[in-house]
C-alpha positions as CSV (number, residue, x, y, z in Angstrom):
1,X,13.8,-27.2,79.0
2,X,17.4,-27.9,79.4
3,X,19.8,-27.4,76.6
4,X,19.6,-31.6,75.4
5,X,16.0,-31.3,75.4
6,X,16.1,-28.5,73.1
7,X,18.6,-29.8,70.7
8,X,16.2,-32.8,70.2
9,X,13.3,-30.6,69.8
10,X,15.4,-29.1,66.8
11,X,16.0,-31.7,65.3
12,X,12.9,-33.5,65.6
13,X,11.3,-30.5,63.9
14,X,14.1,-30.4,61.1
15,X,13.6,-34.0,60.3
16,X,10.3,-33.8,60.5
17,X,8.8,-30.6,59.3
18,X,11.9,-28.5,57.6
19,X,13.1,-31.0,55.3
20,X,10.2,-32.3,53.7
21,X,9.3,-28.5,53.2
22,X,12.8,-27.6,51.6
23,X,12.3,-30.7,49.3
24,X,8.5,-29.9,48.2
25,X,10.1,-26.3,47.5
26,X,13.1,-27.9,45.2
27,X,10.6,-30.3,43.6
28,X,8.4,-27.1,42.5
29,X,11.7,-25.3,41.7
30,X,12.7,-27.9,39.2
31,X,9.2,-27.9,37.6
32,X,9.1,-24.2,37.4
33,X,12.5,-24.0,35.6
34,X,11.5,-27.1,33.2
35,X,8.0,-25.2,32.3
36,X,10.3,-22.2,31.6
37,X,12.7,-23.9,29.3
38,X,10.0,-25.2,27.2
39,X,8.4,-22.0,27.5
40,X,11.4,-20.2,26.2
41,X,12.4,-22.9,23.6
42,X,8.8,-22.1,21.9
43,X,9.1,-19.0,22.3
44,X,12.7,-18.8,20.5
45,X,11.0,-21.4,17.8
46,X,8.2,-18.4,16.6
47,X,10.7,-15.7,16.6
48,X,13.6,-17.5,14.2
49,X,10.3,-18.5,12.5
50,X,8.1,-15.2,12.4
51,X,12.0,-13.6,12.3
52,X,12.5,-15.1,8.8
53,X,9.1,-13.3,7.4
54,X,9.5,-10.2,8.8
55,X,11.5,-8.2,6.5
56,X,15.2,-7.9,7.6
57,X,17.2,-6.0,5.4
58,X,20.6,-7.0,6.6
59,X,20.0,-10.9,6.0
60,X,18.3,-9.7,2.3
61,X,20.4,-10.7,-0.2
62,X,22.1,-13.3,2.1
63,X,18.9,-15.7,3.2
64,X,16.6,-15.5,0.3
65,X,13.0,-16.4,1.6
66,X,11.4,-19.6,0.4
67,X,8.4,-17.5,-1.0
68,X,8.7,-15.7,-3.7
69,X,6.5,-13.3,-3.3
70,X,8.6,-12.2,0.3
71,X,11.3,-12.2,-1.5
72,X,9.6,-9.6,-4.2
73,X,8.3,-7.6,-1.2
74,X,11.6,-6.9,0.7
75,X,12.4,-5.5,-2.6
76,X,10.0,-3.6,-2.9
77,X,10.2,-2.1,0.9
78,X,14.2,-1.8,0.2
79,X,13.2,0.5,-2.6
80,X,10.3,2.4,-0.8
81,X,12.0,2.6,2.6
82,X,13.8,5.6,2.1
83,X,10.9,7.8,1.2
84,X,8.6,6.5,3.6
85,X,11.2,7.6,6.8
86,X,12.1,10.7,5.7
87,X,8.2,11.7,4.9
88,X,6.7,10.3,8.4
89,X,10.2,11.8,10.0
90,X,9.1,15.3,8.7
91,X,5.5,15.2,11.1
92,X,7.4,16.5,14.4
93,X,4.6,19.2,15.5
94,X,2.4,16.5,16.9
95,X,1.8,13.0,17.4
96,X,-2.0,13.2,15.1
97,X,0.2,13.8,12.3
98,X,1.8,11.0,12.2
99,X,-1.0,9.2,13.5
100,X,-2.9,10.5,10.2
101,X,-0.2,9.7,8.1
102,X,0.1,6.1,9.5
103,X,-3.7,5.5,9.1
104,X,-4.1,7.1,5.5
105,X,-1.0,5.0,3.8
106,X,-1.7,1.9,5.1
107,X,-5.4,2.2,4.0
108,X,-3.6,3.6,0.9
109,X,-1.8,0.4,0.5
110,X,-5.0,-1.9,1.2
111,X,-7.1,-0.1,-1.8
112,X,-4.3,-0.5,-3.8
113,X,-4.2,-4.2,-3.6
114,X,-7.6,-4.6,-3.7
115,X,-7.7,-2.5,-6.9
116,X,-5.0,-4.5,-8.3
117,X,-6.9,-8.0,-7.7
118,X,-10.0,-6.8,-9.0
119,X,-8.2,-5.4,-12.6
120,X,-6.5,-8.7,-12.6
121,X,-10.0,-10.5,-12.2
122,X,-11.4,-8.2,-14.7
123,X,-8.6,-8.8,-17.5
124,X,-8.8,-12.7,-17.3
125,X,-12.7,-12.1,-17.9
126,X,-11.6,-9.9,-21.1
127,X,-9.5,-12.5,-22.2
128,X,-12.0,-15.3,-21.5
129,X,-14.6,-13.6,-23.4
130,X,-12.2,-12.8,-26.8
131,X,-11.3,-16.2,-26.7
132,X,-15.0,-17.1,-27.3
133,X,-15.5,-14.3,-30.1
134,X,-12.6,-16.1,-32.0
135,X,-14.4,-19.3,-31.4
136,X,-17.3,-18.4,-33.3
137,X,-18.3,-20.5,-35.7
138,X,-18.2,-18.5,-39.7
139,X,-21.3,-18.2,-41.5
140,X,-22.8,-21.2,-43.8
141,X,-21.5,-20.0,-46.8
142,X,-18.7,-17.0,-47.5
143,X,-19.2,-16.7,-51.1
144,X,-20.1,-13.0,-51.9
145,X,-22.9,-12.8,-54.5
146,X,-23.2,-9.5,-56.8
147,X,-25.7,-7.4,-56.0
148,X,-28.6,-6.6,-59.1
149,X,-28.9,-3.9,-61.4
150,X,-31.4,-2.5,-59.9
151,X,-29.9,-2.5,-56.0
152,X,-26.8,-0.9,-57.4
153,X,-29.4,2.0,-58.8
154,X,-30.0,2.7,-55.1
155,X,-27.1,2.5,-53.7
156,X,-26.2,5.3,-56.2
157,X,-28.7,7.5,-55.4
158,X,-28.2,7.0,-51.8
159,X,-24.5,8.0,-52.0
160,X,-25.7,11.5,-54.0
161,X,-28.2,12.3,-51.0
162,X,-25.0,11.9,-48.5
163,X,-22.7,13.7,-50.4
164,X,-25.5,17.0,-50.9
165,X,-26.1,16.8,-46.9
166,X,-22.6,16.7,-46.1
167,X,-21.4,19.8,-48.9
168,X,-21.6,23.1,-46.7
169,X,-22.5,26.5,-48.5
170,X,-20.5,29.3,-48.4
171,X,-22.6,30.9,-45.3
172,X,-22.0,27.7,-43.3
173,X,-18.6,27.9,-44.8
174,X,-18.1,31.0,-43.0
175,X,-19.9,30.6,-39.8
176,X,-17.9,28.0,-39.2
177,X,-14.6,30.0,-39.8
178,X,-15.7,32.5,-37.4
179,X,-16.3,29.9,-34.8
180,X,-13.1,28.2,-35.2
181,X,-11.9,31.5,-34.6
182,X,-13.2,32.2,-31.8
183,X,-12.3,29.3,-30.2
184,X,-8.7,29.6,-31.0
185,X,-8.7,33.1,-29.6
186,X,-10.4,31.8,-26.2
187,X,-7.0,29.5,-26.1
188,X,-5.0,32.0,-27.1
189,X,-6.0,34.1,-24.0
190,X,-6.0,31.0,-21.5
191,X,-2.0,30.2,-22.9
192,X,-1.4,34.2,-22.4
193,X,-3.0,34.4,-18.9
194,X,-0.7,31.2,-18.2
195,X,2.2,32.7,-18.8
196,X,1.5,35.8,-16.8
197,X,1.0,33.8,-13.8
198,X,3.9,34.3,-11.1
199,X,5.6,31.4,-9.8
200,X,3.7,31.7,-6.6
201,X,0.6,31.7,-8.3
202,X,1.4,28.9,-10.1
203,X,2.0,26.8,-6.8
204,X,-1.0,27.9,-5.4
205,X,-3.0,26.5,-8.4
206,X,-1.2,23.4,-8.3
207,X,-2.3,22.7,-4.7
208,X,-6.2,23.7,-5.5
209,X,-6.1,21.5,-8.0
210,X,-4.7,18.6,-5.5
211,X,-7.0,19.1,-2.7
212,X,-9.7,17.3,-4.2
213,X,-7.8,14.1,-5.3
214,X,-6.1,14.6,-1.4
215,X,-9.6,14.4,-0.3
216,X,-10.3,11.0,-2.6
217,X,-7.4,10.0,-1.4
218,X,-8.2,10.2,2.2
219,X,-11.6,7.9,1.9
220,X,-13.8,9.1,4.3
221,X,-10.8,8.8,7.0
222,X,-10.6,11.2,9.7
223,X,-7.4,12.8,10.5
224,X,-5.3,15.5,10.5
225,X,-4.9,16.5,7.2
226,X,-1.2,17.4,6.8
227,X,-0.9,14.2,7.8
228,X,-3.1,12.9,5.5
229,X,-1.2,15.3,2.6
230,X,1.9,14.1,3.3
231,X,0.6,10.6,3.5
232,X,-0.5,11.2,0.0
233,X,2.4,12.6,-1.9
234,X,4.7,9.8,-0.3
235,X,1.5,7.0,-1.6
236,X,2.5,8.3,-5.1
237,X,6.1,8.0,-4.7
238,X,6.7,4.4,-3.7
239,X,3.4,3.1,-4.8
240,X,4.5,1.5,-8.4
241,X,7.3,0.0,-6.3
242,X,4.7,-2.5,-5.1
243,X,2.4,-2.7,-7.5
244,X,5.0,-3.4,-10.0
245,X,6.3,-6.7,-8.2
246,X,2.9,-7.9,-7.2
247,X,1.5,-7.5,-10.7
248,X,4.8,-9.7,-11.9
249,X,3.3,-12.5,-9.2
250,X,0.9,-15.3,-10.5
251,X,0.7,-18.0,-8.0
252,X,-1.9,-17.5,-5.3
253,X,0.0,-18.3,-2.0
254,X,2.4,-15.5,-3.2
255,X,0.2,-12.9,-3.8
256,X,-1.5,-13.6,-0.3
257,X,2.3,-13.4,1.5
258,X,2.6,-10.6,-0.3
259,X,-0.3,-8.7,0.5
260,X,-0.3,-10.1,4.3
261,X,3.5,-9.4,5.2
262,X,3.5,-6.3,2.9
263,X,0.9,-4.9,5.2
264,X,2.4,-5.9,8.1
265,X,6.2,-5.1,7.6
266,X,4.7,-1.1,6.6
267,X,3.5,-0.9,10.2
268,X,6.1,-2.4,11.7
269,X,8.2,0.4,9.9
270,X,6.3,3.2,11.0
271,X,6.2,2.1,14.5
272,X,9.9,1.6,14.1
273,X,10.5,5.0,12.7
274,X,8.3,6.8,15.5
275,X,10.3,5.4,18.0
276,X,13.2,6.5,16.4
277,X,11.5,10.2,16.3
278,X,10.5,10.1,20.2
279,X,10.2,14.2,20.0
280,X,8.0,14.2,23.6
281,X,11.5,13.1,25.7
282,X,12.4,14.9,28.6
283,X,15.1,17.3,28.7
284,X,17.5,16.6,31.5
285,X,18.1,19.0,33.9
286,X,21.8,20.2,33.9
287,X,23.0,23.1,36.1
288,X,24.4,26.0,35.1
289,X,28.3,25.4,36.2
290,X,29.0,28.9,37.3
């Protein structure tokens, strides 16, 4: 093949094989990038959208939310936010710790708004049900009618009987006085005891007596229970933060965004806070300069 021959040869197969290839490539080039802009348009749309629920403490006070009841929440997580980091922060021996802590608030939280919708339900019941005493109808008549001679003979001797069963005799008299002291001895030596309790002592007491509510606390849940402990005594801290702003909430679709994103926000926290933490890193490996 001389060199004319193979110059048509190239561009016979340019024409008629590269260039429609190099086009069907551009053409699915151009659709890739369009399906990406839409993709990535959507995507932006859920995050500015799902961005304004989750709670942001920066844009707070700046971007109130159009529910009230997320609104009430970031409050409440402003407020609590401090003692939740510094509790799960404090779990740094292993990762079940704060695993068990994780577990044992949030189901912490979800009792506690559970409990506070069923006390709600329970009071509007109470109320519905005094309204209906009031609503009772009064008797036929309310005229009060003297009772007769003889009626008022019984009642008389009735009241005598009470009063002799109720008059005690010097003996009961007594045995009575020595009970009551006896009694107020017994407290007497609990108060004493008290008091001669160390400091130490005292603690340890103080924990016995918290096991078993730590054990209520914990529901069945299985865990490592310094975890669950310190899950517990950080529960009690921020708890009336929440239930104090949901309790102020009457309208329906705020209690549920309260309850949902309240939920949701605490994990996001502790997931945020144990990346913080990240105590399994690597150390690096710098030589000794000598």
């Amino acid at each position: 093949m001389n060199h004319k021959d193979e110059k048509l040869l190239r561009e016979f197969v340019r024409r008629t094989i590269v260039n429609p290839a190099v086009q069907i490539l551009e053409e699915e080039k151009r659709r890739e990038d369009s399906v990406r802009l839409w993709v990535r348009s959507h995507i932006r749309e859920f995050i500015e959208k799902d961005y304004n629920t989750i709670i942001n403490e920066a844009k707070d006070m700046a971007n109130p939310h159009p529910s009230t009841g997320i609104n009430k929440l970031r409050d409440a997580i402003r407020k609590a936010k401090p003692s939740i980091k510094t509790k799960f922060q404090q779990l740094t021996t292993s990762p079940e710790q704060r695993e068990s802590f994780t577990n044992h608030l949030l189901a912490a939280f979800v009792r506690l708004f559970d409990q506070l919708d069923a006390l709600s339900a329970e009071g509007s019941v109470e109320d519905v049900a005094g309204d209906e005493t009031l609503a009772v109808e009064p008797a036929e008549t309310d005229t009060l009618q003297a009772p007769d001679d003889g009626d008022i003979d019984d009642i008389e001797k009735e009241l005598d009987s009470l009063m002799e069963a109720l008059t005690l005799t010097e003996e009961e008299e007594e045995e009575l006085g020595d009970d009551n002291d006896v009694v107020s001895d017994e407290l007497t030596a609990e108060k004493e005891s008290a008091k001669n309790l160390s400091q130490v002592e005292k603690d340890v007491e103080k924990k016995k007596s918290q096991e078993s509510e730590r054990e209520q606390f914990g529901g069945g849940l299985e865990g490592d229970s310094t975890g669950r402990n310190q899950a517990y005594d950080t529960f009690n801290l921020v708890q009336s933060y929440f239930s104090d702003a949901y309790l102020d909430l009457n309208n329906a679709d705020d209690k549920e965004m309260y309850k949902k994103w309240g939920l949701y926000n605490l994990k996001l926290l502790l997931d945020s806070y144990e990346e913080e933490l990240s105590p399994n890193l690597e150390t690096p490996d710098i030589q000794n300069p000598q």
